[in-house]
C-alpha positions as a printed Julia matrix, in Angstrom:
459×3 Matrix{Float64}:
 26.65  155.87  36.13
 25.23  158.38  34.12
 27.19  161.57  33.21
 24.23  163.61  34.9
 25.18  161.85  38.47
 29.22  161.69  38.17
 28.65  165.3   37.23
 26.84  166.02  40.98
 29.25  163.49  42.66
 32.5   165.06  41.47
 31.04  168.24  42.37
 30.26  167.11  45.93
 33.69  165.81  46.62
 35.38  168.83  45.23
 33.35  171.04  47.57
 33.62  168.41  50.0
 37.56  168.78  49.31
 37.06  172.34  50.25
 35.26  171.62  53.51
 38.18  169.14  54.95
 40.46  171.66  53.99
 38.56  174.52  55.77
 38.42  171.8   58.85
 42.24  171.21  58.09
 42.55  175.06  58.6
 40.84  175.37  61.52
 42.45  172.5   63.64
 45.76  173.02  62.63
 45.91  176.68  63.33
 43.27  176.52  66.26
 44.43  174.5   68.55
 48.29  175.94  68.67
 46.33  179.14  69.0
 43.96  178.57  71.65
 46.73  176.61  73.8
 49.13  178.78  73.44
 46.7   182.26  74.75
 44.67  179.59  77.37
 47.46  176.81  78.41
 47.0   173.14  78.35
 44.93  172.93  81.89
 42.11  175.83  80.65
 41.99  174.81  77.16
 41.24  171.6   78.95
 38.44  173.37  80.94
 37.45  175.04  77.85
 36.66  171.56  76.1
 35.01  170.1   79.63
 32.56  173.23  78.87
 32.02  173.63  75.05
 31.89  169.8   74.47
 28.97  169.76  77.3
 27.1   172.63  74.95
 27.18  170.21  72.03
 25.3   167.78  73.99
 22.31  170.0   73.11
 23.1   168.94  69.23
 20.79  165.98  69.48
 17.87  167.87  70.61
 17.02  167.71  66.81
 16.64  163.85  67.45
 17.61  163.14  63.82
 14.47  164.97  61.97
 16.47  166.96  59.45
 18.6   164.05  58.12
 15.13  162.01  57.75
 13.73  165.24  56.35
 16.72  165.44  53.68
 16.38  161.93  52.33
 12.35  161.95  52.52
 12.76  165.19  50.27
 15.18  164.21  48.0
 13.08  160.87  47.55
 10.32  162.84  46.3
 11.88  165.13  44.23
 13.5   162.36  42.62
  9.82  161.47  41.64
  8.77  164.93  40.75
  6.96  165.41  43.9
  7.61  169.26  44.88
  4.64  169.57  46.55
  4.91  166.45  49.16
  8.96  167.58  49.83
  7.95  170.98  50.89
  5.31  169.61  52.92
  8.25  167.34  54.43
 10.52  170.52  54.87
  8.05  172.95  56.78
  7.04  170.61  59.24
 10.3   169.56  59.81
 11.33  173.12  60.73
  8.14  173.96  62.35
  8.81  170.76  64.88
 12.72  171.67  65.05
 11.97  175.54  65.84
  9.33  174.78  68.27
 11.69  173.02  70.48
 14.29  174.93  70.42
 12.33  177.49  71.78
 11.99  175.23  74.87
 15.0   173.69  75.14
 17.03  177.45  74.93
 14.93  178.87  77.93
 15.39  175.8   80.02
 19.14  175.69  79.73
 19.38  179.15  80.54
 17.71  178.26  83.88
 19.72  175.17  84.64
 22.31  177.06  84.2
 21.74  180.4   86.04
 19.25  179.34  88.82
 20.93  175.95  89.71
 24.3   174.6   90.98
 24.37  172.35  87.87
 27.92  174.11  86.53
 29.47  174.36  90.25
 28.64  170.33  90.87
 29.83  169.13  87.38
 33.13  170.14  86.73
 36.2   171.29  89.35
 36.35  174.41  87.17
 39.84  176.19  88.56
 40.81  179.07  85.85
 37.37  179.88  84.08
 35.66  181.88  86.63
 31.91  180.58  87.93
 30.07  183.22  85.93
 32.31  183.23  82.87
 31.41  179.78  83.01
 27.36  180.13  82.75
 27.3   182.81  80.64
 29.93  180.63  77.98
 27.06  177.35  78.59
 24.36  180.31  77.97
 26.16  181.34  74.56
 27.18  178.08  73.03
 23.76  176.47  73.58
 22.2   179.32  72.22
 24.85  178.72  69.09
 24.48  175.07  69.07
 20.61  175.62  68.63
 20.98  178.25  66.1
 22.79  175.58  64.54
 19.21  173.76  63.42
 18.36  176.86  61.56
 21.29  176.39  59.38
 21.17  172.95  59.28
 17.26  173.62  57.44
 19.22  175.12  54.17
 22.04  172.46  54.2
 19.12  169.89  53.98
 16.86  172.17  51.38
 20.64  172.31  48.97
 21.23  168.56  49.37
 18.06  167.88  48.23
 17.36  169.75  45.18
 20.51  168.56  43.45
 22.69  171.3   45.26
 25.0   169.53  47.47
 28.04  171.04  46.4
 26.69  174.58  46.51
 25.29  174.08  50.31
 28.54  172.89  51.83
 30.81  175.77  49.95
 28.01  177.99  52.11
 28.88  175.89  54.9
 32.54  175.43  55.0
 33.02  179.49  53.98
 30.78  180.41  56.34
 32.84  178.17  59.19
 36.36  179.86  58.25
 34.87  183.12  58.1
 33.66  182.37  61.88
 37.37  181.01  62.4
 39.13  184.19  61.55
 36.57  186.27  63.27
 36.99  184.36  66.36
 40.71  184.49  66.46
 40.87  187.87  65.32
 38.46  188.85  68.65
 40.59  186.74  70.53
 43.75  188.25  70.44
 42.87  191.56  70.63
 40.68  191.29  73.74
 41.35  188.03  75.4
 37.91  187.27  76.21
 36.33  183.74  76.14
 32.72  184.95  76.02
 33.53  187.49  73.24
 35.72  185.07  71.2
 31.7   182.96  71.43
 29.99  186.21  70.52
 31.92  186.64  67.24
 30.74  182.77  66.33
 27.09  182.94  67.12
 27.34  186.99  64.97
 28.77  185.25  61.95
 26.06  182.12  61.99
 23.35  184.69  62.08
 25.03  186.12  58.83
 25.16  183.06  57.47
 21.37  182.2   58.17
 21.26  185.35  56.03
 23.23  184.5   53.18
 21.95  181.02  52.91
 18.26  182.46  52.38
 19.39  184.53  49.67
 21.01  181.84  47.87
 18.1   179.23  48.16
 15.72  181.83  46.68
 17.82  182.53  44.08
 19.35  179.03  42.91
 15.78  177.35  44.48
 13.02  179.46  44.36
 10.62  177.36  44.29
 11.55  175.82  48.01
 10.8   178.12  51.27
 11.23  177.52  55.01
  8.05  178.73  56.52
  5.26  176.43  58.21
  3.19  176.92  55.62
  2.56  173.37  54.44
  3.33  171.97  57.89
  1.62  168.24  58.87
  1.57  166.69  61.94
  0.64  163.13  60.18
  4.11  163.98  57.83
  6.18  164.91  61.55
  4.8   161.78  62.95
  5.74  159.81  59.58
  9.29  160.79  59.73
  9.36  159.95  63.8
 10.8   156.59  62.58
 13.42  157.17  60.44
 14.64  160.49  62.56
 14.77  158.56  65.95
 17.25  156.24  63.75
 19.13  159.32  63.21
 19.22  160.32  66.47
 21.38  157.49  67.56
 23.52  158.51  64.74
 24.46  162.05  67.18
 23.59  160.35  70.76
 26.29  157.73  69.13
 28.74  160.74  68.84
 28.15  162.48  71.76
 29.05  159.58  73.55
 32.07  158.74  71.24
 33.07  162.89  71.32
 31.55  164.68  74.27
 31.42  161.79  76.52
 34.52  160.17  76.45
 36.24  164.11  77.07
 33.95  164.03  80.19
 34.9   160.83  81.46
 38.82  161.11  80.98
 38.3   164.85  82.28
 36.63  162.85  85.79
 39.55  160.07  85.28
 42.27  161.95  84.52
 41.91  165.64  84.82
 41.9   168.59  81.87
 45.23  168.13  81.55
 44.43  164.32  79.8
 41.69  166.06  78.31
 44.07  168.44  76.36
 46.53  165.18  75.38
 42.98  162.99  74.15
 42.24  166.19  72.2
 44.84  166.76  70.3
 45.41  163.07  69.63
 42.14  162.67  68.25
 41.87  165.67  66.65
 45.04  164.65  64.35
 43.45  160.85  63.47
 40.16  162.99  62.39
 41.71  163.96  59.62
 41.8   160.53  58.2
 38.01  160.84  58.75
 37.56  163.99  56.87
 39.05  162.72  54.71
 36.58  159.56  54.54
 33.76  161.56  54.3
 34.26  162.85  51.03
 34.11  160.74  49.34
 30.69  159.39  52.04
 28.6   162.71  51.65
 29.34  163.42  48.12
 27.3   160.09  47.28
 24.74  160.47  50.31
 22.34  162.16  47.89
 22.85  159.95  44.8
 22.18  156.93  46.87
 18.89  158.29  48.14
 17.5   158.61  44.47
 18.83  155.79  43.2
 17.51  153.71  45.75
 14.12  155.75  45.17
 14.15  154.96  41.19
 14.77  151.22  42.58
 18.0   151.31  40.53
 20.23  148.78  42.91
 22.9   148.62  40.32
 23.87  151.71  40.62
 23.57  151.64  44.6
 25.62  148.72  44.69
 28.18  150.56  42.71
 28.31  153.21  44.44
 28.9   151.21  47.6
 31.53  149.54  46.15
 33.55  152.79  45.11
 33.4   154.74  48.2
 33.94  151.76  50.02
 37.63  151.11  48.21
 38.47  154.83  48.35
 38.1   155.41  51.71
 39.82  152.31  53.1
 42.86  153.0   50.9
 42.55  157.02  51.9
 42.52  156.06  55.62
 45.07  153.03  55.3
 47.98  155.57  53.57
 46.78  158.46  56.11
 47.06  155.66  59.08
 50.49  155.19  57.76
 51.94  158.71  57.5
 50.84  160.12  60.6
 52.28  157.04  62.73
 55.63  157.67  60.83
 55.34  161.83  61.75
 53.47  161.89  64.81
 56.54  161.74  67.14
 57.17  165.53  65.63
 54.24  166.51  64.38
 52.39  166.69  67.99
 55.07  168.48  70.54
 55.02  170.75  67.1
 51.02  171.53  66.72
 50.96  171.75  70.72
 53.75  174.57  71.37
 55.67  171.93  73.02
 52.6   171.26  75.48
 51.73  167.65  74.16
 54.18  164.9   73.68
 53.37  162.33  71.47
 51.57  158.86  73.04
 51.97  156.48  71.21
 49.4   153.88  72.99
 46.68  156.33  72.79
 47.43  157.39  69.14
 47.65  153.62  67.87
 44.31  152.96  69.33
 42.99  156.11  67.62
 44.58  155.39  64.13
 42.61  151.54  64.77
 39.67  152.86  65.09
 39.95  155.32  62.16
 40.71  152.22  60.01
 38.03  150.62  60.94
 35.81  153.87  61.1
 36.49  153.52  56.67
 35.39  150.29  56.35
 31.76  150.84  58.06
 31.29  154.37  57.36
 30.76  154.0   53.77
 28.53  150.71  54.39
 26.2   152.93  56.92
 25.32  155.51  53.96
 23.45  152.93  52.65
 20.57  152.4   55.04
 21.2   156.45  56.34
 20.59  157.92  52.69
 17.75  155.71  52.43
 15.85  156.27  56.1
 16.33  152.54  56.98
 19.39  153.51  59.72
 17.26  152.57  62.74
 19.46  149.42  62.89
 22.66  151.26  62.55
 21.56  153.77  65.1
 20.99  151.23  67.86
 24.4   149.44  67.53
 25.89  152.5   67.21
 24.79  153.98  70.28
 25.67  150.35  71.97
 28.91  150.11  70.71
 29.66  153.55  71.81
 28.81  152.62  75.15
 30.68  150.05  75.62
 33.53  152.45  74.65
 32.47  154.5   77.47
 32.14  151.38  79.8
 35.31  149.82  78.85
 37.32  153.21  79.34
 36.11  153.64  82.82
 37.4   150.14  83.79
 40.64  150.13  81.87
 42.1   153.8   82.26
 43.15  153.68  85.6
 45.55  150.93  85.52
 46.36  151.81  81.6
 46.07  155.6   81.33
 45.31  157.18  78.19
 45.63  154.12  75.82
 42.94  152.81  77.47
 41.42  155.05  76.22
 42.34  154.29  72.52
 41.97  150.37  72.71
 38.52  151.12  73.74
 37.43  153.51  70.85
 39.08  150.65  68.59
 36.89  148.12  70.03
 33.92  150.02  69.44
 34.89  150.79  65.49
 35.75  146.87  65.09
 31.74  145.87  66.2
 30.52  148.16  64.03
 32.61  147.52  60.75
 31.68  143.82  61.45
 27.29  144.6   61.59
 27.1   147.36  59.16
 28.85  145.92  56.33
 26.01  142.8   56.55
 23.26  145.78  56.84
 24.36  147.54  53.64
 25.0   144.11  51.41
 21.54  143.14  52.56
 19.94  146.7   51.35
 21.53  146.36  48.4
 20.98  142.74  47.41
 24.61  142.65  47.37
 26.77  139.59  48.89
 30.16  140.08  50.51
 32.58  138.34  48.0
 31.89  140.97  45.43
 32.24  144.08  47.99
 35.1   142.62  49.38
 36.67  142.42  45.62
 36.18  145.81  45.25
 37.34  146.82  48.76
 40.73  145.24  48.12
 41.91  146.39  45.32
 43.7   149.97  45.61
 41.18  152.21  43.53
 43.36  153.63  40.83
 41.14  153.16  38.32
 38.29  155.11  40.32
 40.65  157.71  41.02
 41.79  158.16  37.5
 38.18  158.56  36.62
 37.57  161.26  38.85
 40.71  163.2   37.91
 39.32  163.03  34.04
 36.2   163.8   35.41
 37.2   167.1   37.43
 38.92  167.84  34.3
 35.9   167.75  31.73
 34.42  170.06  34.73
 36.86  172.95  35.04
């Protein structure tokens, strides 16, 4: 690889670095927080609500992933012109529909008995309840806006710079959150402080991009329908990608919340939040090469894709596999710990987790491949599928098996995926498995050493 693009990758995963730790920060102290002020049944509640909110995330049916790669495509051929085409109809399309999709929440919510009907809400009160659904859709959507800078920074070479934005921006909103928490005690202010600091953010992050990118601005200036109807392929692939993890995230809390009450809710939560980790983790070395895959697959330089493949493949399995291993050997004390005492550790449900985070490594880095390179429609499908049967699976074993049910299923799901994506990516990359599988073995010292010379050369 040229010194140009290990330059951009090590700074990716060093601000990607930064990001898991903000994430780190935020779980860690969060949750002890928020458990401790609400209790395990309303933090329960709280998740029932907030993860129902999310739901709305998908609304962007994948156009500003598709929109990213399309851009950075083209300005890998020195076409400015044709990515900011790309980027102002994405945001025209994105912004037009959230300025459906808010009002029409807000009217589900307020003029309907949809909140009353869907959850046995005991300790949130009925109107604290709608106006919390009012304020986190309203963030969730608000979201997209943000979202249209991350993509304009990963595309014009300015990865790293976009996520510091990002992950400062999300532990600023951390510590104003908490910091409005305990001194009034008030659900919907603690999600007034969040959606204050994202509009601050939406401010920053323009004043950066002009300055660092001045030649790219979000307006609808250059907006296409032929380009919005262009990218409708590739962004409907990406919108399995969120459906996928809505019904991984969102949907399984819903379902155990119906199965087993907030009180399981809390206990999946905090099991799963401590096995995410090991996915953080993953990821950063997965999003630091998103962006060098997309142009080298648009200079038609395989070689370098292939290679690519091959090293985030080997450091995230070995990342995940040593993670897998510590936090089944600290769990037991780690948990009633992190919880106040409110969550013991179980161990069938964490197992099952920790499975499906292994396997979670070994098709994650695969499914950058076609993602970076708008060919995920594939991926999307068996994703969504596989999730499913997650969902379907749960609902038939958790009653006689509990929680770890609950686990074996998410593990199934993870082991059908590593199993289809891995052929998807070899077959992208004219790649065949013996080779990958070479690579994947062997503990990636040598990669890592690399990268440590690497960050030196760049401090």
């Amino acid at each position: 690889m040229s010194q140009s693009v290990t330059s951009r990758i090590v700074k990716g995963v060093g601000a990607s670095a930064f990001g898991q730790f903000v994430n780190i920060v935020i779980q860690v102290a969060g949750l002890p927080i928020l458990i401790g002020l609400w209790g395990k049944e309303k933090y329960g509640e709280w998740l029932l609500l907030s993860s129902a909110a999310q739901l709305l995330a998908m609304s962007d049916v994948g156009l500003f992933h598709a929109a990213a790669n399309d851009m950075a495509m083209r300005i890998g051929k020195g076409d400015r012109e044709d990515a900011l085409c790309t980027l102002h109809s994405t945001w025209l399309a994105l912004t037009g529909m959230s300025l459906v999709i808010w009002p029409l929440t807000v009217v589900l919510v307020w003029l309907t008995p949809l909140v009353g009907w869907s959850w046995n809400l005991t300790l949130i009160p009925l109107t604290d309840a709608q106006w919390l659904l009012t304020l986190l859709s309203a963030y969730v959507l608000l979201s997209f806006q943000t979202g249209a800078y991350d993509a304009c920074f990963r595309a014009d070479s300015r990865f790293s710079l976009g996520v510091m934005i990002s992950s400062t921006a999300r532990l600023v909103e951390f510590v104003a959150q908490m910091s409005t928490l305990l001194v009034t005690r008030s659900m919907i202010k603690f999600v007034v402080a969040g959606l204050i600091v994202k509009l601050l953010t939406l401010l920053v992050q323009r004043l950066l991009l002009h300055k660092f990118s001045p030649w790219i601005t979000i307006s609808w200036r250059d907006a296409s329908w032929p380009r919005i109807k262009k990218l409708a392929g590739p962004a409907l692939g990406f919108f399995g990608m969120p459906l996928g993890t809505a019904l991984s995230l969102q949907g399984m809390v819903q379902l155990v919340g119906y199965l087993l009450g907030p009180a399981a809710v809390t206990v999946l939560n905090v099991h799963r939040s401590l096995c995410n980790f090991l996915i953080q983790m993953m990821s950063l070395a997965n999003h630091a090469i998103w962006p060098e895959v997309s142009r080298a697959f648009g200079a038609g330089d395989f070689a370098l894709t292939r290679r690519l493949h091959h090293h985030a493949g080997a450091a995230t399995l070995w990342m995940t596999l040593l993670g897998s291993l510590g936090l089944l050997a600290t769990a037991g004390w780690i948990i009633p710990f992190w919880s106040t005492g409110d969550v013991a550790t179980h161990y069938g449900l964490l197992l099952g987790c920790l499975a499906a985070s292994v396997c979670r490594a070994l098709w994650g880095s695969s499914a950058v491949v076609p993602m970076a390179t708008n060919r995920n429609g594939v991926v999307s499908l068996l994703f969504i599928a596989a999730m499913g049967l997650s969902l379907a699976l749960t609902y038939v074993v958790t009653p006689w098996w509990g929680l770890t049910g609950a686990g074996v299923s998410l593990f199934c799901a993870e082991l059908v995926m590593a199993f289809c994506v891995l052929r998807i990516a070899l077959r992208l990359t004219n790649d065949s498995a013996r080779p990958y599988l070479r690579s994947l073995l062997r503990p990636p010292l040598e990669q890592w050493l690399r990268l440590g010379r690497s960050l030196g050369r760049a401090s």
